[in-house]
C-alpha positions as CSV (number, residue, x, y, z in Angstrom):
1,X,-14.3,-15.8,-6.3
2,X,-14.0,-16.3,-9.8
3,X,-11.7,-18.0,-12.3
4,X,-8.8,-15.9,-13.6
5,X,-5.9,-16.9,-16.3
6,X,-2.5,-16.2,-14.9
7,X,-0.8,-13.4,-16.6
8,X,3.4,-12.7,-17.0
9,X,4.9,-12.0,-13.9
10,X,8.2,-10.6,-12.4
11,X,9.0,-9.7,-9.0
12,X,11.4,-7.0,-9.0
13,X,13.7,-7.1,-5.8
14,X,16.9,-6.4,-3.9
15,X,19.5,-6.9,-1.4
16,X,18.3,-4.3,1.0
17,X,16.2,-1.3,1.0
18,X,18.0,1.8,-1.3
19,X,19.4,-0.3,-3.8
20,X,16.9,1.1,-6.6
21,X,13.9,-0.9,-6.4
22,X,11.4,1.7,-6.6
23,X,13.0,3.4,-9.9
24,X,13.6,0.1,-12.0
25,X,10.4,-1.2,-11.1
26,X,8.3,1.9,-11.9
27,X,10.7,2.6,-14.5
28,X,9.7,-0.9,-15.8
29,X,6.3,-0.8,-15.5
30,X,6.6,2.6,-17.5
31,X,8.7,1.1,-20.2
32,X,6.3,-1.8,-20.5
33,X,3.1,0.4,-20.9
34,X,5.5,2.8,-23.3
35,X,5.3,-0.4,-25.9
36,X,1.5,-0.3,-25.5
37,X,1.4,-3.5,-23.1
38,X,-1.7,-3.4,-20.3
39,X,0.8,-3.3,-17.0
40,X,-0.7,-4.5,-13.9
41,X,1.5,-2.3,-10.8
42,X,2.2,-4.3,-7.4
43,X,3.7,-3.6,-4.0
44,X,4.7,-6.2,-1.5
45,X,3.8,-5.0,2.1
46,X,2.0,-1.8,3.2
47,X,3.7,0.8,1.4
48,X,1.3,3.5,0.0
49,X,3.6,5.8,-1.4
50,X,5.3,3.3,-3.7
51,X,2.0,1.9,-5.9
52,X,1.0,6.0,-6.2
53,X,4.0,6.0,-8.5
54,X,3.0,2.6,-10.1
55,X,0.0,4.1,-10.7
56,X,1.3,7.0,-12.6
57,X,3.7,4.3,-14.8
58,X,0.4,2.2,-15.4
59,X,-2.5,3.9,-15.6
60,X,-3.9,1.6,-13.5
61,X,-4.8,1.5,-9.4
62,X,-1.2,0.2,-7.7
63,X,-2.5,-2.6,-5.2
64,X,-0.9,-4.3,-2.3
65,X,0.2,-7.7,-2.0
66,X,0.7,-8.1,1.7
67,X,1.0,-11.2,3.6
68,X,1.0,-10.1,7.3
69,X,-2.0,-7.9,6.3
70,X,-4.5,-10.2,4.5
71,X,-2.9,-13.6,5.0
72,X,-0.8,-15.9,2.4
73,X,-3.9,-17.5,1.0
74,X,-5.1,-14.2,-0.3
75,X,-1.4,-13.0,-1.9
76,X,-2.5,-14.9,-4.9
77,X,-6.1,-14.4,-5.2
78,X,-5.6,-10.4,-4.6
79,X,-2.9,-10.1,-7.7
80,X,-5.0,-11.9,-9.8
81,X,-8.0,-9.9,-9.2
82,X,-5.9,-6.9,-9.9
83,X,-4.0,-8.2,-12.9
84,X,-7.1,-9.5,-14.3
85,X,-7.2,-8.4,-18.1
86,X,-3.4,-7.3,-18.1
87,X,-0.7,-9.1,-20.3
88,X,2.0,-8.2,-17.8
89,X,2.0,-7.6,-14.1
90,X,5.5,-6.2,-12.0
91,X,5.2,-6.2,-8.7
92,X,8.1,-4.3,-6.4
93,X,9.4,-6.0,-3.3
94,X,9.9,-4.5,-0.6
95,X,13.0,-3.8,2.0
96,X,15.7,-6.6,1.4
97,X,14.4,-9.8,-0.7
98,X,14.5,-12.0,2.8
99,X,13.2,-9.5,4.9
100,X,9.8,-9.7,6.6
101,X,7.9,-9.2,9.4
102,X,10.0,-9.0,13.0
103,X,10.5,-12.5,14.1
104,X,8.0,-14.4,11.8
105,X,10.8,-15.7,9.5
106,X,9.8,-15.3,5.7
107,X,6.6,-14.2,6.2
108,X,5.4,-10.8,4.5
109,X,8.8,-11.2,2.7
110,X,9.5,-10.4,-0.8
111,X,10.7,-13.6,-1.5
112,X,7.6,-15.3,0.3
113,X,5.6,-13.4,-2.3
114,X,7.4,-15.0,-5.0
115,X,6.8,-18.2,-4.1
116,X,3.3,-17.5,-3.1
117,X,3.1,-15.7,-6.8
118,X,5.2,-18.8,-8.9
119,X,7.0,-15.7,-10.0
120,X,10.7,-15.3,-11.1
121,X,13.0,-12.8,-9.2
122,X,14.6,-10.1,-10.8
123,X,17.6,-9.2,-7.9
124,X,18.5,-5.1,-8.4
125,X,21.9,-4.1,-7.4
126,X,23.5,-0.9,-5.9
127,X,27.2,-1.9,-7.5
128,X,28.3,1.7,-7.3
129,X,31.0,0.2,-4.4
130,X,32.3,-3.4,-5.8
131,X,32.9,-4.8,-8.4
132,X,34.1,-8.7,-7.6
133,X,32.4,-8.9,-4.5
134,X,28.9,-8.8,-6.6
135,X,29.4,-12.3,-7.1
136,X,29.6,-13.4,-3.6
137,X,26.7,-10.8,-2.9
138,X,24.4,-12.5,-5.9
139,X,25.7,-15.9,-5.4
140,X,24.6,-15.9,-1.8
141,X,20.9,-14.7,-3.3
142,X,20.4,-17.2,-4.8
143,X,21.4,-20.3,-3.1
144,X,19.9,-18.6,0.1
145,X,16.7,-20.1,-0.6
146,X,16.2,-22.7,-3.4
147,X,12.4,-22.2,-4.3
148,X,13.1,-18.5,-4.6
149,X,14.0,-18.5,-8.4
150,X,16.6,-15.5,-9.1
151,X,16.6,-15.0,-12.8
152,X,18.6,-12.3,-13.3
153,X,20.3,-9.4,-12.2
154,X,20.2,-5.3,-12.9
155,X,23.1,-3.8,-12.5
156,X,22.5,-0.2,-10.6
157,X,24.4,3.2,-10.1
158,X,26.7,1.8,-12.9
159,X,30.0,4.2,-12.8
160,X,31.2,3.7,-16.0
161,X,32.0,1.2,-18.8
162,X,35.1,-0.6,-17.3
163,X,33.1,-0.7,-14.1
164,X,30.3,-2.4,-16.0
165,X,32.8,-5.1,-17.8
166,X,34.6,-5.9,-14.5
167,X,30.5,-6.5,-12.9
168,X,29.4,-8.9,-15.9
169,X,32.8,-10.9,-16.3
170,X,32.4,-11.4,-11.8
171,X,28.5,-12.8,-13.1
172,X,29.4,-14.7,-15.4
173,X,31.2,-16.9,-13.1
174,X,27.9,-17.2,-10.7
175,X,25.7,-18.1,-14.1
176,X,23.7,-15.2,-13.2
177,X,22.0,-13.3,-16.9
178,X,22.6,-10.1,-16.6
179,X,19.2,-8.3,-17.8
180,X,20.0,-4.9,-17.5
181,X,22.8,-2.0,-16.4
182,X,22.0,1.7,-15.2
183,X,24.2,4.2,-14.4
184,X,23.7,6.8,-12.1
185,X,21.0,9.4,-13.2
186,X,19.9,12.6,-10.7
187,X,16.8,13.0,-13.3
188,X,14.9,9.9,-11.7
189,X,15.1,10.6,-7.8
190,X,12.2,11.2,-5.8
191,X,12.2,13.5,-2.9
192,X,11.9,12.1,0.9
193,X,10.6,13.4,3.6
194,X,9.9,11.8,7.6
195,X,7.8,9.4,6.2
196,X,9.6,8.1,2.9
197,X,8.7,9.1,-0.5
198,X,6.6,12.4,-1.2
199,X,3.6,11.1,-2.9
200,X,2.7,11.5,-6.1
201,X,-0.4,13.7,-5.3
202,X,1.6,16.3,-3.8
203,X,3.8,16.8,-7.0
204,X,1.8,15.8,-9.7
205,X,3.9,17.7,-12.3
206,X,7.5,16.6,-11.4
207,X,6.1,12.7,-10.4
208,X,5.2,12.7,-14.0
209,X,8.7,14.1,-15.4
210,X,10.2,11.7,-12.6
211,X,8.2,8.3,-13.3
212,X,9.4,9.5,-17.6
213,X,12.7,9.5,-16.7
214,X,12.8,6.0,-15.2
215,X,11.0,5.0,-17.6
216,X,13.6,6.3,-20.4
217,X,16.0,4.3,-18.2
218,X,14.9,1.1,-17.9
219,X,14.3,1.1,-21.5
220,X,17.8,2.2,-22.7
221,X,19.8,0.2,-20.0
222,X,17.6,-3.1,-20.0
223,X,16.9,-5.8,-22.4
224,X,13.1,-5.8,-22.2
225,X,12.5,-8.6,-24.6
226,X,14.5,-10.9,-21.8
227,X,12.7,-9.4,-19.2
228,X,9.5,-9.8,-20.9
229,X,10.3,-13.5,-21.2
230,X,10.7,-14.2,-18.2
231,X,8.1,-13.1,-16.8
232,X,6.0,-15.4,-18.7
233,X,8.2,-18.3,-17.5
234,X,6.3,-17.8,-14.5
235,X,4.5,-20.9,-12.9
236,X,0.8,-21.2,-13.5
237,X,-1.9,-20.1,-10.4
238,X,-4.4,-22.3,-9.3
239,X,-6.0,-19.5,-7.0
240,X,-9.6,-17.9,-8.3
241,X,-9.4,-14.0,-8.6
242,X,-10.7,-12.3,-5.2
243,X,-13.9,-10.8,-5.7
244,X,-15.1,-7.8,-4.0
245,X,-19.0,-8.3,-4.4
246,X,-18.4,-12.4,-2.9
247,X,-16.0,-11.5,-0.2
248,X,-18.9,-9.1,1.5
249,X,-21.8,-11.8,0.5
250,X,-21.5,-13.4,4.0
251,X,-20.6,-17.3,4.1
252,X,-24.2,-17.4,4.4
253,X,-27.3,-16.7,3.0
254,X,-28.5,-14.9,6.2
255,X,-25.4,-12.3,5.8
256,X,-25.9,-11.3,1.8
257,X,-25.7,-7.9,1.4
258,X,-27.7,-5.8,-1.3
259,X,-24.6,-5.0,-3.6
260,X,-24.2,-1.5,-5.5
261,X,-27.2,0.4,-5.7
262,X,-28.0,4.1,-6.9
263,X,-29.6,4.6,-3.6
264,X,-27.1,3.4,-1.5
265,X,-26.0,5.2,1.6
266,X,-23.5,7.8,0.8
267,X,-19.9,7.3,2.4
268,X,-17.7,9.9,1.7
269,X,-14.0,9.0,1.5
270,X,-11.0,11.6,1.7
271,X,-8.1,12.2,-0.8
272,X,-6.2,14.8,-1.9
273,X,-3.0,16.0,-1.0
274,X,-2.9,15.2,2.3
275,X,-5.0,11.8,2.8
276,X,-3.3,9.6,0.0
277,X,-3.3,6.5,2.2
278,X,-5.7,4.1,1.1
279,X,-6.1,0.4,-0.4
280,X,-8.4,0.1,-3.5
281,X,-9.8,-2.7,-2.1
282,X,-11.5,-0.7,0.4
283,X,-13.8,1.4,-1.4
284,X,-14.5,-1.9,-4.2
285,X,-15.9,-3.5,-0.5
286,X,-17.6,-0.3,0.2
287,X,-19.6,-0.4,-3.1
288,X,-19.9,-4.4,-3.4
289,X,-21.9,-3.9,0.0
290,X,-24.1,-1.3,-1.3
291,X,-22.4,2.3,-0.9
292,X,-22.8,5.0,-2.6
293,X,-18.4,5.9,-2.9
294,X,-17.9,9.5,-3.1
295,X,-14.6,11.3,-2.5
296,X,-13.9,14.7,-1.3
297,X,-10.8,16.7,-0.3
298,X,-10.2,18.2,3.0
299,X,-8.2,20.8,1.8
300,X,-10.5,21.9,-0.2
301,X,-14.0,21.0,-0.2
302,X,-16.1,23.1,2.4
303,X,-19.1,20.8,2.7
304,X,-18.9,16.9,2.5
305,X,-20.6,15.0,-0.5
306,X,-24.4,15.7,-0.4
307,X,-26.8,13.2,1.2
308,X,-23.1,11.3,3.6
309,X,-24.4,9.3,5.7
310,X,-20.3,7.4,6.6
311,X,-17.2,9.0,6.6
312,X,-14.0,7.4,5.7
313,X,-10.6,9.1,6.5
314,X,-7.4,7.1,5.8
315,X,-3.8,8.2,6.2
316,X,-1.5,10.1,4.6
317,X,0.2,13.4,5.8
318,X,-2.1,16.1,7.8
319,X,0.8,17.0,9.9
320,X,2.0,18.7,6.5
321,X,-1.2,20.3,5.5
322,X,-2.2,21.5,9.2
323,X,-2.4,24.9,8.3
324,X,-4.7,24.1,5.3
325,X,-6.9,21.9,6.8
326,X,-7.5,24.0,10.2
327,X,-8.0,26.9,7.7
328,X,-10.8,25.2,6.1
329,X,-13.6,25.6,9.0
330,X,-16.8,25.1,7.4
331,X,-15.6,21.1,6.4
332,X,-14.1,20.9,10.0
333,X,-17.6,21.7,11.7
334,X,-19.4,19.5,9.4
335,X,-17.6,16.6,10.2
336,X,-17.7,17.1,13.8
337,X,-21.7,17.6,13.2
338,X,-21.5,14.6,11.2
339,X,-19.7,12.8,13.7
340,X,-21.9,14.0,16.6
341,X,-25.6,12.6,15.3
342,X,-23.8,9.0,15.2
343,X,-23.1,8.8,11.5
344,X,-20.6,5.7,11.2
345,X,-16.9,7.5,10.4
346,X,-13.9,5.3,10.2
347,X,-10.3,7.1,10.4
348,X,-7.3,5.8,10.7
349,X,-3.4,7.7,11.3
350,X,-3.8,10.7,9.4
351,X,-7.7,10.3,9.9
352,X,-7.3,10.1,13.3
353,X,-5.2,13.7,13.7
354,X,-8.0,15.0,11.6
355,X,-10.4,14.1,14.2
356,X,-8.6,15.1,17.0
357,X,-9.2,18.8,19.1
358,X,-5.9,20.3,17.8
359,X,-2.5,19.0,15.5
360,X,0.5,20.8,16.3
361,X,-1.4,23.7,17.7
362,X,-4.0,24.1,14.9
363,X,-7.5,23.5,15.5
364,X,-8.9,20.5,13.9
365,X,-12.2,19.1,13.8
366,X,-12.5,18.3,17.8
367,X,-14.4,15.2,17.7
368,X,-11.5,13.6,19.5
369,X,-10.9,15.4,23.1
370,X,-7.2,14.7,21.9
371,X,-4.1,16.6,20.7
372,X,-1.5,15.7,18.3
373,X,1.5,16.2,17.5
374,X,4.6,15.5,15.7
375,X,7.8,14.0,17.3
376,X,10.7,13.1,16.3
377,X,10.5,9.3,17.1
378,X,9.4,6.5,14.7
379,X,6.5,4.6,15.3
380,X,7.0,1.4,12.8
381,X,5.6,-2.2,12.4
382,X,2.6,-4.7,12.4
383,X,0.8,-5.3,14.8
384,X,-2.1,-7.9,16.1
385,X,-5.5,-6.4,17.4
386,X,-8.6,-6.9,18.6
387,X,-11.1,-4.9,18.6
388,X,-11.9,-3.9,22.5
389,X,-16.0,-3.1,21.8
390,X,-18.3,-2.9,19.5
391,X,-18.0,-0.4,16.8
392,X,-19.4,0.9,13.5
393,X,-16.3,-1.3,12.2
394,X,-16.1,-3.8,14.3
395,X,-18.1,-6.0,16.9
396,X,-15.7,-6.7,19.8
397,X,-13.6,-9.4,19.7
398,X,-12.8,-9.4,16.1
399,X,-9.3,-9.8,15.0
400,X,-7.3,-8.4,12.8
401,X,-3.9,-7.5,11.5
402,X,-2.5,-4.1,10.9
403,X,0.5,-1.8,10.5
404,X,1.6,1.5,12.6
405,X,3.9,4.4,10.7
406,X,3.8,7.6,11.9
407,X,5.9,10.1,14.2
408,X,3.2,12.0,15.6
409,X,2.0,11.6,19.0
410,X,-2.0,11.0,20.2
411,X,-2.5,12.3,24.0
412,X,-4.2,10.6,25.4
413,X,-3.4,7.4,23.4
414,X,-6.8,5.8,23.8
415,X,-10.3,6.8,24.8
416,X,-12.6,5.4,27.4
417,X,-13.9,3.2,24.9
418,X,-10.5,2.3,23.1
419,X,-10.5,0.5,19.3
420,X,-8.2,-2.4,19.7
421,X,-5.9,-3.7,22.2
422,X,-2.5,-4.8,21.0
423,X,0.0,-7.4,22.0
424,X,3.3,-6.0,21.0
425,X,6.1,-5.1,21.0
426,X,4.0,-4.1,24.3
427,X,0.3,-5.0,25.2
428,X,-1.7,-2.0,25.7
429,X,-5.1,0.0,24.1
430,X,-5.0,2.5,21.1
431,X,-7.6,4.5,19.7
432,X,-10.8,5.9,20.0
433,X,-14.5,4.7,20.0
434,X,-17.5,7.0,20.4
435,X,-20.6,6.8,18.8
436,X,-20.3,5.8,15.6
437,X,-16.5,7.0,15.4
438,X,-13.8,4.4,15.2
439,X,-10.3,6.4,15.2
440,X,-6.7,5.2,15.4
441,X,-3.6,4.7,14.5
442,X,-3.8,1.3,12.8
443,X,-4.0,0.7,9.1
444,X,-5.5,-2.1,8.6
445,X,-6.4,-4.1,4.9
446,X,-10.4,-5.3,5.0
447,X,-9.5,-7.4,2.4
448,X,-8.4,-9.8,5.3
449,X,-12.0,-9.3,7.2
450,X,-14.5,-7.6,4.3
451,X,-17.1,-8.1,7.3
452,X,-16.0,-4.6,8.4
453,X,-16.9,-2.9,5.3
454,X,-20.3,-5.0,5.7
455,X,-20.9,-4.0,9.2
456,X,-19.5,-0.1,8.0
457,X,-22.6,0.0,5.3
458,X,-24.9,-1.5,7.3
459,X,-24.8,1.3,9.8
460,X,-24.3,3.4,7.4
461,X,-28.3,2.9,6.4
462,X,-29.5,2.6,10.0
463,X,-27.9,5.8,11.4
């Protein structure tokens, strides 16, 4: 790892999950890059949807800063390395400031990333149904946790002017700065769907008039010069930036890996609209142990990258695009031939309906003997694995961390060779291993284990 000054930080969070979070810290991030400052965008947890928006705000890749996932020690080497060069970085919370991973306490919390971060709290309220009461409701914020530093408030859904005096004169009693007030504002919501937030790949045009508009907000209703300075009140960090190219080295000489090369196996990595899913981290580790990164779009693209030799297929939303994807048949039977001479292909969720026989009645590509479909139940939360066999990702035993969202359905639920075995909320096998195919549901951040990308490569070149 290397060394890395610690840049202005806020953490933008909230009492509970739809109080605003989203639109005042994109809006923020927006309205920070509008006065020509370098913004670095963060989400705390596995959200993908969320740091697509950042993204947009920032011109810059929206990273994850997830606890469960990768581990405390690496919340603060992570941000750095994504900050690095930026003069401000905002990162979004996520669900209620306390909340975090089902009966571990604080951890993957918002405010565990705070403290992790040395970073001051920003607390967003929906007021649009108190007035008085916000007191008790910061108050309690506050003292809930005293090395959680709250340093101010933004005031959201706003009725009107007398709403807004009767809010600051209940604050001022807490000795709570208010840093900024929004009233309501149709122009900035985003539309939903089953799985949250559309993403920003799927309406480019109105994401950009959407992530303006909260932008536009911010600025008018917020004092940005306060919130600006209080970001750099933010503690110093000790941590070294995470580094891609030393996290795959090996911890010994015997493991280092060749590093980026122009003839380095290609390993062709899916996007578009309907596979958005994806940490950057994982195609830095792909090229920092040699790969040749090339994307290509299912929805689209008839023939995968010339020369792929790996195929990597994250999540996102197939169910949506089923049509479009089982249209496209000359991409479906090249990754099924791909997939049948034992090329390495990692998928995961989304990836793994694209592999399977049929989704929702549609062919896919039929590398899986598996259907899929979607349901109307909610599969949600981290989970602990370990990998069942050897794969092209993983050799068996390795442990890892990951994170199930989806309401679509695998039958059967695991292969003969399955992909990990989890312990809860019930013990049981998931996913799919065969040849050099590792499918299923889990999304997992290699960040926490860059061996996989390692092992990934090196097949990649031997297949």
């Amino acid at each position: 790892m290397v060394s890395s000054p610690s840049v202005p930080r806020l953490v933008v969070a909230a009492p509970a999950s739809g109080s605003g979070k989203t639109t005042v810290a994109t809006g923020l991030m927006a309205a920070l890059a509008g006065r020509g400052l370098s913004v670095s965008p963060h989400k705390v947890g596995p959200d993908y949807i969320d740091p697509g928006y950042h993204a947009l705000a920032t011109g810059r890749a929206g990273r994850n800063l997830d606890a469960y996932l990768c581990g405390p020690e690496l919340v603060g080497p992570l941000f750095l390395h994504g900050a690095r060069g930026c003069d401000i970085a905002v990162v979004e919370g996520v669900m209620g400031l306390y909340d975090g991973a089902a009966g571990e306490g604080e951890l993957a919390s918002t405010a565990q990333v705070a403290k992790l971060l040395r970073a001051p709290v920003v607390l967003v309220v929906d007021a649009s149904s108190q007035s008085r009461s916000v007191a008790a409701l910061v108050h309690g914020f506050v003292t809930w946790d005293p090395e959680v530093r709250v340093g101010g408030v933004i005031l959201n859904k706003v009725a009107s002017d007398r709403h807004e005096v009767l809010l600051r004169e209940a604050l001022d009693s807490v000795g709570v700065a208010v840093l900024g007030v929004l009233r309501r504002a149709p122009q900035v919501d985003t539309p939903s769907r089953h799985l949250g937030l559309v993403p920003v790949a799927e309406r480019r045009a109105a994401a950009v008039e959407a992530v303006a508009a909260m932008g536009a907000q911010v600025s008018d209703g917020c004092d940005l010069d306060a919130l600006v300075a209080l970001a750099r009140s933010a503690g110093p960090l000790t941590d070294p930036a995470w580094d891609a190219a030393e996290a795959v080295a090996g911890p010994s000489p015997d493991e280092a890996v060749a590093g980026p090369s122009p003839d380095g196996p290609v390993v062709a990595v899916a996007g578009g609209e309907a596979f958005t899913f994806s940490y950057a981290e994982h195609a830095e580790l792909l090229r920092a142990a040699g790969a040749d990164v090339v994307p290509f779009d299912p929805l689209r693209d008839e023939r995968l990258p010339e020369g792929t030799r790996g195929l990597v297929i994250g999540g996102g939303f197939p169910e949506v695009y089923a049509a479009e994807l089982s249209a496209n048949e000359p991409l479906r039977k090249a990754v099924a031939e791909l997939a049948l001479s034992g090329a390495p292909v990692a998928a995961e969720c989304a990836g793994l309906l694209y592999l399977c026989r049929e989704l929702d009645g549609r062919p896919m590509c039929g590398v899986l003997d598996a259907t899929a479909r979607m349901t109307e139940r909610l599969t949600l939360g981290y989970r602990d694995a370990v990998a069942v066999g050897d794969s092209a990702l993983a050799a068996a035993g390795t442990r890892m961390r990951g994170h199930e969202f989806h309401r679509t359905v695998v039958e059967p639920g695991a292969g003969a060779a399955p992909a990990w075995g989890l312990r809860a909320p019930v013990r049981r096998v998931e996913g799919f291993v065969q040849q050099g195919v590792h499918a299923s549901y889990l999304h997992t951040h290699w960040a926490a284990a860059p061996g996989v990308a390692r092992r990934f490569v090196e097949r990649c070149r031997t297949s």
